[in-house]
DRENTOR-10608 format. One record per residue (C-alpha): x, y, z. Coordinates in nm, 2 decimals. Each point is the difference from the previous one (the first is absolute). Last residue first. Layout:
! residues N
ATOM     east    north       up
ATOM        X        Y        Z
...
END
This chain:
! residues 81
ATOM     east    north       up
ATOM    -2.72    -0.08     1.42
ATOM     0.45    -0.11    -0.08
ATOM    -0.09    -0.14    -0.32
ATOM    -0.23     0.27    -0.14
ATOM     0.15     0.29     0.11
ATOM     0.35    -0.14    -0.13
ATOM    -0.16    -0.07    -0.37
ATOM    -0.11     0.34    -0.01
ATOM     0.32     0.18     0.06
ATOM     0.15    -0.24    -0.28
ATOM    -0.25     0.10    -0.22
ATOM     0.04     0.35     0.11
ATOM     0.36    -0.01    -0.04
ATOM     0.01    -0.19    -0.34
ATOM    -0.27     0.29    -0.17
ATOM    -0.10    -0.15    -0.33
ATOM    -0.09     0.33    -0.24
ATOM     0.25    -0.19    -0.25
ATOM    -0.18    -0.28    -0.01
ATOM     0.20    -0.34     0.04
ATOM     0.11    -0.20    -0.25
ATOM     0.00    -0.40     0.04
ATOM    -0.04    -0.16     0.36
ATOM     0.39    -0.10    -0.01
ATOM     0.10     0.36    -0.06
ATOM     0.26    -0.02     0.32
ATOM     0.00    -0.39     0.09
ATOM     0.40     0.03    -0.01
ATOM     0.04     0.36     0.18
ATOM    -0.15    -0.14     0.28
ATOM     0.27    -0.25     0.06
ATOM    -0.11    -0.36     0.10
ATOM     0.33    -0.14    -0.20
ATOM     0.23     0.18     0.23
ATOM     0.29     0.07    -0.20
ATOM     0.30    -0.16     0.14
ATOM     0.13    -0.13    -0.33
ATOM    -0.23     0.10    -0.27
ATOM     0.24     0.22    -0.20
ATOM    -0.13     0.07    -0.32
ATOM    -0.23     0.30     0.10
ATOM     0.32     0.15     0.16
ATOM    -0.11     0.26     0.24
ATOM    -0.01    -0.28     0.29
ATOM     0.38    -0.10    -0.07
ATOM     0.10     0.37     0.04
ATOM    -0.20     0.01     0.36
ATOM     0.24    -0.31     0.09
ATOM     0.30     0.15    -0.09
ATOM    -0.07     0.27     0.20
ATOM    -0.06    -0.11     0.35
ATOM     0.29    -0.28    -0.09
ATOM     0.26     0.34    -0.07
ATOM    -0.17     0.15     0.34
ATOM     0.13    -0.32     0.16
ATOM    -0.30    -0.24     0.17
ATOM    -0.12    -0.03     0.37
ATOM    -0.36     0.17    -0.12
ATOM     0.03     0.26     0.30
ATOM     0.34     0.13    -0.14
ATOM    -0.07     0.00    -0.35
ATOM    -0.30     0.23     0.09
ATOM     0.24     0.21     0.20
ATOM     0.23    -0.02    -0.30
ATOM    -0.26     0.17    -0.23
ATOM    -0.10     0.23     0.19
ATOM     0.34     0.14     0.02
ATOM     0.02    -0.06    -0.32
ATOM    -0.33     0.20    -0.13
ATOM     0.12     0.26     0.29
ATOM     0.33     0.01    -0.21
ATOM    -0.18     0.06    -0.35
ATOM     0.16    -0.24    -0.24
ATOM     0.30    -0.01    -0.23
ATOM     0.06    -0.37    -0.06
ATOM     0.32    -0.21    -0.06
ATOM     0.02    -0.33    -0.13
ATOM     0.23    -0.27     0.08
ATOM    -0.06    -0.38    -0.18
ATOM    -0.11    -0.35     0.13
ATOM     0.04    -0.31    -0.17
END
């Protein structure tokens, strides 16, 4: 069932917004609904199941000097030698 709700946003945000909506194919109200689905930890339907986010902390903790952006940095010198 679906329901009207009104939002007070930034207009370059929605002018952004429906350009993106645009270039997708889909309705800014679709563009929407679908990011609101992928905040909802409950909601699984069209959540990618390869998603970053899910194999975060898989390795256990991490220290807290660990630098991400030089590991990753490091990573791309090696691959792409």
């Amino acid at each position: 069932m679906n329901a009207k709700l009104t939002l007070s946003l930034d207009s370059k945000v929605i002018e952004s917004a429906k350009k993106l909506s645009k270039k997708k194919g889909t309705s800014l109200s679709k563009l929407v609904e679908n990011y609101l689905r992928q905040l909802d930890p409950l909601n699984t339907k069209g959540r990618k199941k390869s998603s970053i986010m899910e194999l975060k902390g898989i390795l256990g903790a991490v220290p807290k000097d660990f630098d991400y952006r030089e590991e990753r940095y490091n990573h791309l010198m090696e691959k792409h030698k």
